[in-house]
C-alpha positions as CSV (number, residue, x, y, z in Angstrom):
1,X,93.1,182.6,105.5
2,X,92.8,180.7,108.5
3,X,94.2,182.0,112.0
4,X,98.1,182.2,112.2
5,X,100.0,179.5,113.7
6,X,100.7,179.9,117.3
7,X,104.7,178.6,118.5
8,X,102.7,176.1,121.2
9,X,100.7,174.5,117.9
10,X,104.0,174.2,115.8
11,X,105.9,172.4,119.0
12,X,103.1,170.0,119.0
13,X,103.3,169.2,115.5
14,X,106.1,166.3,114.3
15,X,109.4,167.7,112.5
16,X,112.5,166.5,110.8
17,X,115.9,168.3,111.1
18,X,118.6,167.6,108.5
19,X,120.8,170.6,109.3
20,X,122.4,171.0,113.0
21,X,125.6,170.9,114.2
22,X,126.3,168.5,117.6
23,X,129.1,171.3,119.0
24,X,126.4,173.8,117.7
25,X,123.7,172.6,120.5
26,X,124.7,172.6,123.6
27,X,122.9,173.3,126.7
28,X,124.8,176.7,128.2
29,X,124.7,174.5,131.8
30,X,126.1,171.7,130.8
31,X,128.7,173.6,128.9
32,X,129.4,175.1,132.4
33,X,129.5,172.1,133.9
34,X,131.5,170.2,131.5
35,X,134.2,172.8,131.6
36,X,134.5,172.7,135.3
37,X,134.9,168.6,135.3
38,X,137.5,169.1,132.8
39,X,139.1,172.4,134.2
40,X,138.6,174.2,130.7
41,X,139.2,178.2,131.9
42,X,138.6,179.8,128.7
43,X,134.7,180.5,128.8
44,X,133.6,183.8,129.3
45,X,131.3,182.9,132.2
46,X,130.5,180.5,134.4
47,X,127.0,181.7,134.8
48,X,124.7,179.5,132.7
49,X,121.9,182.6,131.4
50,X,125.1,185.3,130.7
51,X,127.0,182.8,129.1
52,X,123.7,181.7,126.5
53,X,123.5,185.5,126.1
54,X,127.2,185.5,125.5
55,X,126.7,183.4,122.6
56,X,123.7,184.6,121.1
57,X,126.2,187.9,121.0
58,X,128.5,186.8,119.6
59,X,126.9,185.1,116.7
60,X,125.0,188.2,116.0
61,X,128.3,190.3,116.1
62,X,128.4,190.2,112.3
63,X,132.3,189.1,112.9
64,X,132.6,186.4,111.7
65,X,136.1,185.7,114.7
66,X,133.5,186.1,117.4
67,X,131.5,183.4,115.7
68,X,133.6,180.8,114.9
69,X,135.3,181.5,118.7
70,X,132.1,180.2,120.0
71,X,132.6,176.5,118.5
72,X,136.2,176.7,120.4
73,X,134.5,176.9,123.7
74,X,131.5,174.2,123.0
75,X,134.1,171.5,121.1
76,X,136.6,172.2,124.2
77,X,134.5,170.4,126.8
78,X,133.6,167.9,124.4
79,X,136.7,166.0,124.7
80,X,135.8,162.9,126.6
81,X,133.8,160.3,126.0
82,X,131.6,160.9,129.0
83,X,131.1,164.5,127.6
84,X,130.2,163.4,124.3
85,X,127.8,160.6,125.8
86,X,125.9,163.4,127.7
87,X,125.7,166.2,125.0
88,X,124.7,163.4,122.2
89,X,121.6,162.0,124.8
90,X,120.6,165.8,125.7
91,X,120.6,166.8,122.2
92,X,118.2,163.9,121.1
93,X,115.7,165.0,124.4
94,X,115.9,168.5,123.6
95,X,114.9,168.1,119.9
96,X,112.2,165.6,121.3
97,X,110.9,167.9,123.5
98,X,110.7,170.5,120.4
99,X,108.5,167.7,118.2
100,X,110.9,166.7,116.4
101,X,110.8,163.2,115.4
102,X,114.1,162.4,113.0
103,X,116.7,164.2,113.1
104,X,120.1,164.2,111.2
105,X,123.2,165.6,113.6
106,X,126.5,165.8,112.0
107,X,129.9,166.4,113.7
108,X,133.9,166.4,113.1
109,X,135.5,163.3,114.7
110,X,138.4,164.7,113.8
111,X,137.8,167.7,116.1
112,X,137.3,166.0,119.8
113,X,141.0,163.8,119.9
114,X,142.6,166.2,122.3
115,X,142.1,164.0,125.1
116,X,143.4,160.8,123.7
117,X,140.3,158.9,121.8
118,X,140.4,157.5,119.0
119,X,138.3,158.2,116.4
120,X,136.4,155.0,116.5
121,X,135.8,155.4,120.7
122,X,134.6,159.3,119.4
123,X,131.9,157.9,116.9
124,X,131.0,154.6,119.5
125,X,130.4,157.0,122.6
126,X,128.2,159.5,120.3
127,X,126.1,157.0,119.3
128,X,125.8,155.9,122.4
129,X,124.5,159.0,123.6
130,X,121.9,159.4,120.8
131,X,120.2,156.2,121.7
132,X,120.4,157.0,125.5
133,X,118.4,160.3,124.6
134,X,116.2,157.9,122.4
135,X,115.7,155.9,125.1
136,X,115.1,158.9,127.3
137,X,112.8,160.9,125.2
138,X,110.5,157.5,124.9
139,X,110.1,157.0,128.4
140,X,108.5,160.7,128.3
141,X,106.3,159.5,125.7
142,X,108.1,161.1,122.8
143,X,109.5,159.4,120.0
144,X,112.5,160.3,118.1
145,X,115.0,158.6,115.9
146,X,118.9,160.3,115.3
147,X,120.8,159.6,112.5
148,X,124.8,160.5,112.4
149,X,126.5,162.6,109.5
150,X,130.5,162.4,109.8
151,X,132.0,165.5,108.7
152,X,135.2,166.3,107.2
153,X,136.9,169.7,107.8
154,X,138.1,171.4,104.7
155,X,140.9,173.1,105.7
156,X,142.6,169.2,106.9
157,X,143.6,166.4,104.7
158,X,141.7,163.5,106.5
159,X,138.2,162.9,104.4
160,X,139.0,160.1,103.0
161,X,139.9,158.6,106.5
162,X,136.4,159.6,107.9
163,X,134.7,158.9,104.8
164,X,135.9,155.3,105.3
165,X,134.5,155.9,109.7
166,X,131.1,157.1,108.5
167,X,131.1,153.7,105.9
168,X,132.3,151.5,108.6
169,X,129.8,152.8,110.7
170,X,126.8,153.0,108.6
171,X,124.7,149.8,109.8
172,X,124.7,151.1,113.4
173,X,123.7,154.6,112.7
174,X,125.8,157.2,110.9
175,X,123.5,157.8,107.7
176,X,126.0,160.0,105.8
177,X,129.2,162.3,105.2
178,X,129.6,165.5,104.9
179,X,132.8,168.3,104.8
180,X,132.3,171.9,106.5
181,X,134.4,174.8,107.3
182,X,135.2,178.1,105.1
183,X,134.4,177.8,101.4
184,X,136.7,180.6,100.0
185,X,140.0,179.0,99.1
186,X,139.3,175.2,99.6
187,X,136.6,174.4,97.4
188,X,135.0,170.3,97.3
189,X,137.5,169.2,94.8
190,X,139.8,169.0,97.4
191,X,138.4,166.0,98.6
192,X,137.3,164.5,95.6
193,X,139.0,161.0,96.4
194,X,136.9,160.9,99.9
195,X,133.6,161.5,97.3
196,X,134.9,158.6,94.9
197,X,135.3,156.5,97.6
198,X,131.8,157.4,98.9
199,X,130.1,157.0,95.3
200,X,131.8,153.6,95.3
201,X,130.5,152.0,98.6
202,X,127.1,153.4,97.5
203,X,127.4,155.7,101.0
204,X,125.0,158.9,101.1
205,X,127.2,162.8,101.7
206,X,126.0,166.1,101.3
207,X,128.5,169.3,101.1
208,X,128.7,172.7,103.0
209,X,128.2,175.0,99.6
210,X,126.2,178.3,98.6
211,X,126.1,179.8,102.3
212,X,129.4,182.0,101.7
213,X,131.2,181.6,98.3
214,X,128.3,181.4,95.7
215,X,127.3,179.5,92.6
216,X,130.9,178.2,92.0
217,X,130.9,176.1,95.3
218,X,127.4,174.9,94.6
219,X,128.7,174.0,90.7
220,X,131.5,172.0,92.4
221,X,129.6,170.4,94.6
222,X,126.8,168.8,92.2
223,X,128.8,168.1,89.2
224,X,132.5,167.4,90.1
225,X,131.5,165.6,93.7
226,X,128.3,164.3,93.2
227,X,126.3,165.3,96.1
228,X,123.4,164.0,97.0
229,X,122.0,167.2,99.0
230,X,123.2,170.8,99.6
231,X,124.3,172.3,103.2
232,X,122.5,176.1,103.0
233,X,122.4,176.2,98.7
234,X,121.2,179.9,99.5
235,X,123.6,181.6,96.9
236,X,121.4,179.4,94.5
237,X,119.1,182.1,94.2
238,X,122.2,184.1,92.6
239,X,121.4,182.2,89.6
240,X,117.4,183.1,89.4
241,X,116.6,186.9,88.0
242,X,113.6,188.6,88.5
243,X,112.3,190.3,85.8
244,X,109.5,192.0,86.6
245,X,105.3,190.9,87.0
246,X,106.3,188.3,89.3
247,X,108.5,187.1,86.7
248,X,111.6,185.3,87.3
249,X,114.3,183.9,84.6
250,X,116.4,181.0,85.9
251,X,119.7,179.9,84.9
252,X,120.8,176.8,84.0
253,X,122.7,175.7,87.6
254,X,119.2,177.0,89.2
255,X,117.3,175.1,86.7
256,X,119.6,172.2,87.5
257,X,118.5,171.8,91.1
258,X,115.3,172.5,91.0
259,X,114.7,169.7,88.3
260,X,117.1,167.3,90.0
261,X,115.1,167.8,93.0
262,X,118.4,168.3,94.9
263,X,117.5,169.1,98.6
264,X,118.7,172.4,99.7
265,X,119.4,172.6,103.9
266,X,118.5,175.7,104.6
267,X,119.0,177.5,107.9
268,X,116.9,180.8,108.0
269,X,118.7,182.3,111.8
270,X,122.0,180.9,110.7
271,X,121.8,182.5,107.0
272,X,120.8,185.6,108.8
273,X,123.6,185.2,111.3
274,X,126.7,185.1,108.6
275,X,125.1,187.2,105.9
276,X,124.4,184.9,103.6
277,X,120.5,186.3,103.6
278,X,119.8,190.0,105.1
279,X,116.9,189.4,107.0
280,X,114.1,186.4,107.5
281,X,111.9,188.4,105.4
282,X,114.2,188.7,103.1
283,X,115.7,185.2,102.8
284,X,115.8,183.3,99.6
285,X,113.6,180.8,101.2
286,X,110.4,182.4,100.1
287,X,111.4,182.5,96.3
288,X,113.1,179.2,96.3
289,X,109.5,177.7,98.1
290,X,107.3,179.6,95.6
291,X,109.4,178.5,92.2
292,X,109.3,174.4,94.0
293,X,112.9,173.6,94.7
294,X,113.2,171.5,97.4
295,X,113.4,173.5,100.4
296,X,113.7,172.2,103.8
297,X,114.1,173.9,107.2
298,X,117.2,173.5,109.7
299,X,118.6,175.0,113.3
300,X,122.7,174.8,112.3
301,X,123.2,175.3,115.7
302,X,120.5,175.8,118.3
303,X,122.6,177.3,120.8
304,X,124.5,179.8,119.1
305,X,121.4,180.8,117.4
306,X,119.0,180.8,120.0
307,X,116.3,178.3,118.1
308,X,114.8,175.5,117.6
309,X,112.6,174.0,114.5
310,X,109.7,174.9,116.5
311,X,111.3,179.2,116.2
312,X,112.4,178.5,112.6
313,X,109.1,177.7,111.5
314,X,107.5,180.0,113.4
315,X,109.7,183.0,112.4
316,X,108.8,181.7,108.7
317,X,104.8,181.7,109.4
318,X,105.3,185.6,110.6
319,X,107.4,186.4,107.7
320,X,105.8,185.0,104.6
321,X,102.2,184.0,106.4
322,X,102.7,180.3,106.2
323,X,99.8,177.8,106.9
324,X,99.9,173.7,107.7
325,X,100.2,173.2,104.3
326,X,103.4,175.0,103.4
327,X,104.5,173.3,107.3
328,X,104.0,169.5,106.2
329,X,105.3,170.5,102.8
330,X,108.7,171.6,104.1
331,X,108.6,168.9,106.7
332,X,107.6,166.1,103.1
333,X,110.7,167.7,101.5
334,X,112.9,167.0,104.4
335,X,111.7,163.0,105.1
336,X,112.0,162.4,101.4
337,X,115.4,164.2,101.1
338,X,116.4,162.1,104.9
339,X,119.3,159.6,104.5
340,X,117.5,157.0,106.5
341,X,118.2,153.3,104.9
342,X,114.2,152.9,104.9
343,X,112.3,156.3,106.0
344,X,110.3,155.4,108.7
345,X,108.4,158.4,108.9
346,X,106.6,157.4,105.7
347,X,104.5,155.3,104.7
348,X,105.8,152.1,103.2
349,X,105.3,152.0,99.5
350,X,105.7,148.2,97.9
351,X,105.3,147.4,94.0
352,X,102.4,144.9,93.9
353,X,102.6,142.4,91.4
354,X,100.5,143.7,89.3
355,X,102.4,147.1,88.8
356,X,100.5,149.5,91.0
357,X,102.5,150.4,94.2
358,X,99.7,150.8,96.9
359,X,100.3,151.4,101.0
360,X,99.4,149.2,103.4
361,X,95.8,149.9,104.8
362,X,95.0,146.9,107.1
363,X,96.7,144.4,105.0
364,X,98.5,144.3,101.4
365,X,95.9,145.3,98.7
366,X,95.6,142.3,96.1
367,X,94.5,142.1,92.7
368,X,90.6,141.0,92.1
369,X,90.8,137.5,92.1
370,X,87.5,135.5,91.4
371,X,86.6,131.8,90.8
372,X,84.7,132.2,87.4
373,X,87.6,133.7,85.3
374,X,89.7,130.4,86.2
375,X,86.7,128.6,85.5
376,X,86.3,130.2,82.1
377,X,89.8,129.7,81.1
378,X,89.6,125.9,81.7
379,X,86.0,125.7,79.7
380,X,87.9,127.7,76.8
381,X,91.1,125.2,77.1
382,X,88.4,122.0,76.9
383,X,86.4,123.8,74.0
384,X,89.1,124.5,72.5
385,X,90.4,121.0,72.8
386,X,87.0,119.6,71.8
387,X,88.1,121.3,68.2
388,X,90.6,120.0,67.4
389,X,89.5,116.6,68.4
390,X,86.2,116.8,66.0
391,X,88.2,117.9,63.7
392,X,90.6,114.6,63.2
393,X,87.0,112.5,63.6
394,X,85.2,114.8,61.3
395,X,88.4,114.6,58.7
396,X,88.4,118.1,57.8
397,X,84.9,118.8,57.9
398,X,84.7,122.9,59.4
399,X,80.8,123.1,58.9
400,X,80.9,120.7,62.1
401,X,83.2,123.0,64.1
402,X,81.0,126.1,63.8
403,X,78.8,125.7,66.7
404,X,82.4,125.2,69.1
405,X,84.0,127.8,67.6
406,X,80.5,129.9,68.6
407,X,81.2,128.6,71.8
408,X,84.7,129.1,71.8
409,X,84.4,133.0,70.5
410,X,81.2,133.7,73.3
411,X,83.4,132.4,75.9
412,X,86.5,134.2,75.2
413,X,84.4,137.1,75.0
414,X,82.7,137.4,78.0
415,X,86.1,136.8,79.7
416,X,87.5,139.6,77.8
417,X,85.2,142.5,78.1
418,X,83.2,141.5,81.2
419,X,85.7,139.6,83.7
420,X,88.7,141.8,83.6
421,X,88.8,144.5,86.1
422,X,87.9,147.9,85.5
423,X,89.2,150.9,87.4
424,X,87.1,153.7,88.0
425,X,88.4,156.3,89.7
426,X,85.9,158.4,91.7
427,X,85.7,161.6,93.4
428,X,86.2,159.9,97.2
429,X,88.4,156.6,95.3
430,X,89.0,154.1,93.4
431,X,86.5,151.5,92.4
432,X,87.9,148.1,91.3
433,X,85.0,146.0,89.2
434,X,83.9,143.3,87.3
435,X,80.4,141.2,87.1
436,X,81.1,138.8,90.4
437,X,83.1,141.7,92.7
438,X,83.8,145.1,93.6
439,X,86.7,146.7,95.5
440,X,86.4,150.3,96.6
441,X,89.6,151.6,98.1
442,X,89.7,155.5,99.4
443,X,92.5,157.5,98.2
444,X,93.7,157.5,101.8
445,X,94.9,154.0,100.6
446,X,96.8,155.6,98.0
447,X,100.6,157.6,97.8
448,X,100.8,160.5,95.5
449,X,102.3,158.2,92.7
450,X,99.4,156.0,92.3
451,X,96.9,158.9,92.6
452,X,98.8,160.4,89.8
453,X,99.2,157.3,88.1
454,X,95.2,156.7,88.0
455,X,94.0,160.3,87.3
456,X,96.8,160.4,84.3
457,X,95.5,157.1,82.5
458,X,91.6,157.9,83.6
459,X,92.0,161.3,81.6
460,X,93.5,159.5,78.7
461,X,90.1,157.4,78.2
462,X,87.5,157.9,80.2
463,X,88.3,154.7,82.0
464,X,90.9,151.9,81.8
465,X,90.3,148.6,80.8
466,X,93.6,146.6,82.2
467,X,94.6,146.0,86.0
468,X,98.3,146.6,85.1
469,X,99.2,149.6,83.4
470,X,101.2,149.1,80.4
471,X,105.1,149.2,80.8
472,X,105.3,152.4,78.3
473,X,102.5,154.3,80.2
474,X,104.4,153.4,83.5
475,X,107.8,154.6,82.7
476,X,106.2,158.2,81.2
477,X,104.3,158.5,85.0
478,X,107.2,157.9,86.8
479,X,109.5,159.6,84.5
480,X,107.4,163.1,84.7
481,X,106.8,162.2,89.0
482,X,110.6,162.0,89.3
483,X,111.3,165.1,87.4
484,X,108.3,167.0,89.7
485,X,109.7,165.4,92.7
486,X,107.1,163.0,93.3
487,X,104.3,165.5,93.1
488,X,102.2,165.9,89.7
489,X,103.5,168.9,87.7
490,X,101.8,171.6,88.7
491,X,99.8,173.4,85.8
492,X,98.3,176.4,87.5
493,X,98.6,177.9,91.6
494,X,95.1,176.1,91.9
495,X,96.6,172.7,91.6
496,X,99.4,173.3,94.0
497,X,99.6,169.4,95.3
498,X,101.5,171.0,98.3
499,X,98.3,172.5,99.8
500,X,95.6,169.4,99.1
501,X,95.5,166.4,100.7
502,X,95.9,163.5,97.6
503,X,91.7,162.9,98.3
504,X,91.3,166.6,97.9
505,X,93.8,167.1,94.7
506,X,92.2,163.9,93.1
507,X,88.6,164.9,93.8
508,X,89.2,168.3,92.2
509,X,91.2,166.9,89.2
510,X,87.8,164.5,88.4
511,X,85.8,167.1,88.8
512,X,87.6,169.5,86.2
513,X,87.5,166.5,84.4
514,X,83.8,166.0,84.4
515,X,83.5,169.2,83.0
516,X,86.0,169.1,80.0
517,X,84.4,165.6,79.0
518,X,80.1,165.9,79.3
519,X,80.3,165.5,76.0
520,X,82.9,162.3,75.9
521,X,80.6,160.0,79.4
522,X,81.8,157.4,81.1
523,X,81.4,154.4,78.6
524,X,77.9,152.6,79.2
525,X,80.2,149.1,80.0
526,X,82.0,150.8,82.6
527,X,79.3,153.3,84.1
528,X,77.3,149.9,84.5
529,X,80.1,147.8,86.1
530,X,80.5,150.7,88.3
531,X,76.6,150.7,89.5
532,X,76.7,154.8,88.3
533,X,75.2,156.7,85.7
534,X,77.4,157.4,82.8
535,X,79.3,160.4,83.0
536,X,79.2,160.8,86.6
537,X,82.3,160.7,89.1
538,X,80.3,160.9,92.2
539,X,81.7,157.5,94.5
540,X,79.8,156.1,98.1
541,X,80.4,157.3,101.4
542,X,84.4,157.2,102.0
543,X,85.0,153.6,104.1
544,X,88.4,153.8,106.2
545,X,90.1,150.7,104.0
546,X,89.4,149.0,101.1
547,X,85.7,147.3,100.7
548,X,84.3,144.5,99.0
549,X,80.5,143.6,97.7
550,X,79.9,140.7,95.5
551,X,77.0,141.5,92.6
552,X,76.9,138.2,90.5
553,X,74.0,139.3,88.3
554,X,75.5,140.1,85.0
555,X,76.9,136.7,85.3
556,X,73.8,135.0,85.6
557,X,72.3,136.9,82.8
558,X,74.9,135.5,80.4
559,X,73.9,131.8,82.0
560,X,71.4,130.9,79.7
561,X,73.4,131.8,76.2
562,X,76.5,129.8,77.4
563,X,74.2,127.1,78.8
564,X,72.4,126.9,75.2
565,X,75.3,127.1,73.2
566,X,76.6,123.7,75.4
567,X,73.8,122.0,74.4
568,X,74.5,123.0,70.6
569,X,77.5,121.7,70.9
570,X,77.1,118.5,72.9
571,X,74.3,117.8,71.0
């Protein structure tokens, strides 16, 4: 294994946060100061170090009316739209300065009204203070982007109102919904008309459930409300039963998730914090990770916590010995799972018009184009009419239309089996061939989908034959990529995709390949195209985009024939 992760290394590296509260993530001075411009007297302490120690207490107190007393104090300066302004920009430098690089912050509107705004001025000033921190953190040479979640408190009847604020607000960034507060005794379905309304407008929620009440909130959630992610999910693992040898049996709502790919928000400091998981070492994270749910990794609330992302992950590589791997997995899990109109942490998948979806590497990647297929077609289209013109002067006589139909037969032919692409995948890409042209294009150039897509159809046959894969053979990809969550499905530990780079998975893939099939080579056709022995899946040295080399020798050897078979026919 290679040498642990230290906390300076996993601050450098980029993160996205789904889960935090904005009243949860305050800094303990400007809490101070922010109650002194607003002559709140409640907090404990005016001194800014006793009073973060006084909240790190009291979260830790195990009672649960010390905790929630916390969020009195932080949403009782946060009554003014100056205050909100302020702890909006400092909450977007602070996660910048922690490496995080998209983050989704949610907060009640509903909650900061004491002072007379609206709930319209509440949302307009906090956005305003995310893109001041934006603006902020960039000028540092950090980059971050904030997305908005509305939330909805259980315990009050006014979802469908801010449902209706986080839809009018969604184009100027609020990403989502979502409804918090204490699961025992008001369960989703209390606000299933704020969900409808949400389903309707095509608007993206998740729900508070499986932190404190168990499966039945989770259940609620997913099939009466229709979530699209899970706050915490950690009683999930209520419904998975070990049963010995490493063995686990999982139930049906379990087996639900996991195959939905339903993103579960976990928060390992915050679970600890209100019992929902007994220790980091202990928490369900581990097990959920190991059986691929989708797992990703969230603060709640920095301040009453005492974390950030950068403590989260670290506290996970000391408990379950974590690499880079199982780091950019988590961090995958959360971008994918983000509720960004386009996520601009990835990269930019397109369809290309031929059916494969490939990324951007200096330029859109384009079909093989060359001018001797077009000029075959047209010579096929005159032969063809040549044909049928002999045949009215002839008046029926075929023995004078074998020597075109010769032609007609070599030409289509040679377009057929020699000028149509073939794909060869190799160990460091792809190489795109026929007799006038070759593409290579490095699996760098390639998402997980297409990798999968040419590794699936190159073990059906050695090699195929068509540029476009057929529509049948397309939908059964994507329908078993969906159902993995965009990963292949993983057949043994070895081909875990989350640990291997897609050049790395793909290269190992051909090479177990290779040695199923010495006995079934590369076809001769193919393995010439390809300038490489049959059989073999070695490829060149890896170029950084896709490369071209023109070879127009087969074509010249299939000159002469053609140019015979002319004269045969003019003659």
């Amino acid at each position: 294994m290679s040498q642990k992760l230290t906390r300076e290394q996993i601050r450098q590296a980029p993160k996205v946060l789904l889960h935090e509260h904005l009243d949860g993530g305050l800094r303990p001075q400007t809490i101070v100061e922010l109650a002194e411009s607003a002559g709140y007297a409640d907090l404990p302490t005016k001194d800014s170090e006793e009073l973060a120690a006084w909240f790190r207490g009291a979260s830790d107190s195990g009672s649960l009316e010390r905790y929630l007393e916390t969020f009195r104090h932080t949403v009782g300066v946060m009554q003014t739209r100056e205050s909100l302004v302020r702890t909006a920009a400092e909450c977007a430098e602070d996660l910048a300065a922690d490496g995080v690089v998209y983050a989704e912050i949610r907060y009640a509107p509903e909650q900061h009204l004491e002072a007379g705004l609206t709930l319209d001025q509440v949302v307009e000033a906090v956005l305003e203070g995310f893109q001041l921190g934006q603006d902020r953190a960039a000028g540092q040479g950090r980059s971050i982007r904030v997305g908005t979640l509305l939330t909805a408190m259980r315990h009050a009847a006014r979802s469908l109102e801010i449902a209706q604020l986080a839809v009018r607000y969604r184009d100027v960034g609020v990403v989502g919904f979502d409804i918090a507060g204490a699961e025992a005794g008001y369960p989703p379905t209390r606000h299933l008309d704020a969900f409808e309304y949400l389903r309707r407008e095509n608007a993206h929620f998740t729900i508070h459930a499986g932190e404190a009440f168990g499966l039945p909130s989770i259940w609620e959630a997913l099939q009466w409300c229709g979530t699209d992610r899970l706050g915490h999910g950690v009683r999930i693992v209520d419904d998975i039963e070990e049963v010995g040898d490493g063995k686990v049996q999982i139930g049906r709502l379990a087996r639900y998730v996991r195959d939905k790919r339903v993103p579960l928000e976990m928060c390992p400091s915050s679970n600890v914090q209100t019992g929902a998981a007994l220790s980091i070492e202990e928490h369900p994270i581990g097990l959920l990770s190991r059986l691929w749910f989708r797992v990703t990794v969230n603060t709640d609330n920095r301040l009453q916590s005492g974390t950030t992302m950068t403590e989260e992950f670290a506290k996970l590589v000391d408990a379950f010995g974590y690499d880079w791997d199982d780091l950019q997995w988590f961090t995958v899990n959360a971008m994918k799972s983000a509720f960004l109109l386009r996520r601009a942490a990835c990269a930019h998948q397109r369809e290309d018009q031929t059916g494969l979806r490939a990324a951007e590497v200096g330029g859109r990647l384009k079909p093989l184009t060359a001018p001797l297929p077009r000029v075959l077609g047209w010579v096929w289209v005159g032969v063809a009419a040549l044909l049928l013109v002999d045949l009215v002067v002839s008046e029926g006589d075929f023995n004078a239309l074998i020597p075109g139909a010769v032609l007609l037969l070599t030409v289509g032919g040679t377009y057929v089996l020699w000028l149509r692409p073939c794909v060869v995948p190799t160990e460091h890409g792809v190489r795109l061939v026929n007799p006038l042209r070759e593409t290579f294009v490095p699996w760098s150039a390639f998402t997980w989908a297409d990798v999968t897509d040419v590794l699936r159809v190159h073990a059906d046959g050695a090699v195929f034959r068509s540029w476009a894969l057929r529509e049948t053979k397309r939908r059964k990809v994507r329908d078993n990529l969906r159902r993995a969550g965009g990963y292949v499905d993983p057949g043994t530990e070895e081909d875990d995709p989350r640990t291997m780079r897609p050049v790395d998975f793909a290269a190992k893939r051909l090479r177990d390949e290779a040695e199923k099939r010495k006995a079934r080579p590369m076809t001769a056709v193919a393995a010439s195209a390809a300038g490489e022995p049959a059989g073999d899946a070695g490829g060149p040295a890896v170029p950084t985009a896709p490369t071209t080399t023109w070879s127009p020798g087969p074509v010249a050897a299939l000159a002469g024939p053609l140019l015979v078979l002319l004269v045969v026919v003019l003659g």
